[in-house]
C-alpha positions in Angstrom: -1.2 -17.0 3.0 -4.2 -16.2 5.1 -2.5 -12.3 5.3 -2.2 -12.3 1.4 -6.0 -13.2 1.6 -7.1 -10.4 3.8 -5.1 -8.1 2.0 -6.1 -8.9 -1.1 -9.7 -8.1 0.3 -8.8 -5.0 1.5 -7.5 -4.2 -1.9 -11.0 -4.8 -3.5 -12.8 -2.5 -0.8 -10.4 0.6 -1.3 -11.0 0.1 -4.9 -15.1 0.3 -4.2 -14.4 3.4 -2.0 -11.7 5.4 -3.5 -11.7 6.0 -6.9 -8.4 7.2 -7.9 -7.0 4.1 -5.8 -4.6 1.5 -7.9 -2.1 -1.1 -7.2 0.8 -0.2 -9.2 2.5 -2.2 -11.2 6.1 -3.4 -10.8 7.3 -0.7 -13.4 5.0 2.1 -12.1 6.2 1.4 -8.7 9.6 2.0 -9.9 8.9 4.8 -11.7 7.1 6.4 -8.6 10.1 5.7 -6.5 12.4 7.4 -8.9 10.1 10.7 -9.1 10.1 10.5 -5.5 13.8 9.6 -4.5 13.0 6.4 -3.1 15.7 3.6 -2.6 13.6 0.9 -4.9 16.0 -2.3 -3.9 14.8 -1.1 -0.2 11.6 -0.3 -0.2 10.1 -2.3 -2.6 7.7 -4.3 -0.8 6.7 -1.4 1.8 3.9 0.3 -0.2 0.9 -2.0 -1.4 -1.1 0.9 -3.8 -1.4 4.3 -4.3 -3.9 7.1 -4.5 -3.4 9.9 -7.0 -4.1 13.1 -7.3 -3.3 13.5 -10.5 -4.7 11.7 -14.0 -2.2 9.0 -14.3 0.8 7.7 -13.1 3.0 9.1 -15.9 1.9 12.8 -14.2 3.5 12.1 -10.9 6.2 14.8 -10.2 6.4 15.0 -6.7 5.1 13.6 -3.1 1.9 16.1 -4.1 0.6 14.3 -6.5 0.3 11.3 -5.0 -0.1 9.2 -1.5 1.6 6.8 -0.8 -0.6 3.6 0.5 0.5 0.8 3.0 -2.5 -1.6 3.8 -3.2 -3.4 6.9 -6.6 -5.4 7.4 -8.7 -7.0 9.9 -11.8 -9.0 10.0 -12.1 -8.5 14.1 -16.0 -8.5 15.5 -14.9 -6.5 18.4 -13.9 -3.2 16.2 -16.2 -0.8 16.5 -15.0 2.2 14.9 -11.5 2.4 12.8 -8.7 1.9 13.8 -9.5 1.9 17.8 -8.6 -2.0 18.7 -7.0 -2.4 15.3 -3.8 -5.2 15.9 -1.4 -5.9 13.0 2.4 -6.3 12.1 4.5 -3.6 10.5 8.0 -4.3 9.1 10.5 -1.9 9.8 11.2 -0.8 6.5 7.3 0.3 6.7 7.6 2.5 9.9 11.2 4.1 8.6 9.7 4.8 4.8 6.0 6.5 7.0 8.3 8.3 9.4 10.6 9.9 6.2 7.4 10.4 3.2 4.5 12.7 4.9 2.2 11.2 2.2 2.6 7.8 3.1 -0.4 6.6 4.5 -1.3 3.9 6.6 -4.6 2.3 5.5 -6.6 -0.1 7.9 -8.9 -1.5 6.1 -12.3 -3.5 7.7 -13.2 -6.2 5.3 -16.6 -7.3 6.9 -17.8 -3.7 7.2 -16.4 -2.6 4.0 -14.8 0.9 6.4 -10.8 2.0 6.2 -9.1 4.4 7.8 -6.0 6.5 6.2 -3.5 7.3 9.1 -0.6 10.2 9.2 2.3 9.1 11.1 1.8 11.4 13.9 -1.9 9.5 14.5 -0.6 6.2 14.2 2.2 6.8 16.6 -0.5 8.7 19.3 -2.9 5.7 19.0 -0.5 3.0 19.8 -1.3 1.4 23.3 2.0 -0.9 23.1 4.7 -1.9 20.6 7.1 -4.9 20.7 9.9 -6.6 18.2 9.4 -9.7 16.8 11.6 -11.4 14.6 11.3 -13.1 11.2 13.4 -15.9 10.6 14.1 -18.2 7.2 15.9 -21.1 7.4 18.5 -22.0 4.4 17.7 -24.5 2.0 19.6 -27.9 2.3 
């Protein structure tokens, strides 16, 4: 919940500081994914907005006219300057969409200082001091 929260946040400040930023919805997203050959089913929840360089959704055509946004925030005292010290959680289906789309993005976002970073896969992957699995697990329901 607290993640939703922060995210959220970061949302608001990338709407302040980039203009032609936008959280898609449901239908758009779809519609992006086709235009882009994107499995939908997969990778549905591993883009959280967009920023277009084009006038509207509806002009999408290709990976050109529009980036591709995954956000990850932080509220840490000890960050200086994004992202150096920057700690978060990516899903797999994140890192395998980044390494495959060159204009997906990976956004950190500082909420407290209002500052984000956009990241290319080949600078996220030099800046990373260590890397380690983690599982997610959901119980059934009785």
């Amino acid at each position: 919940m607290n993640n939703l929260k922060t995210e959220k946040e970061g949302i608001q400040v990338l709407k302040q500081l980039i203009p032609n930023f936008i959280v898609p919805t449901k239908e758009e997203r779809i519609y992006i994914y086709k235009k882009l050959g994107i499995d939908y089913v997969k990778y549905s929840r591993s883009v959280d907005g967009v920023i277009l360089n084009v006038n509207s959704i509806s002009d999408v055509n290709s990976k050109n006219d529009i980036d591709l946004i995954e956000i990850k925030t932080t509220k840490a005292k000890n960050i200086k300057k994004l992202p150096y010290g920057a700690f978060f959680g990516i899903t797999e289906n994140e890192e395998n969409l980044f390494k495959s789309m060159n204009n997906y993005k990976l956004c950190i976002v500082h909420t407290l200082t209002k500052d984000f970073v956009l990241l290319s896969f080949n600078e996220y992957e030099s800046l990373i001091q260590n890397k380690r699995i983690q599982f997610q697990v959901n119980f059934r329901s009785k």
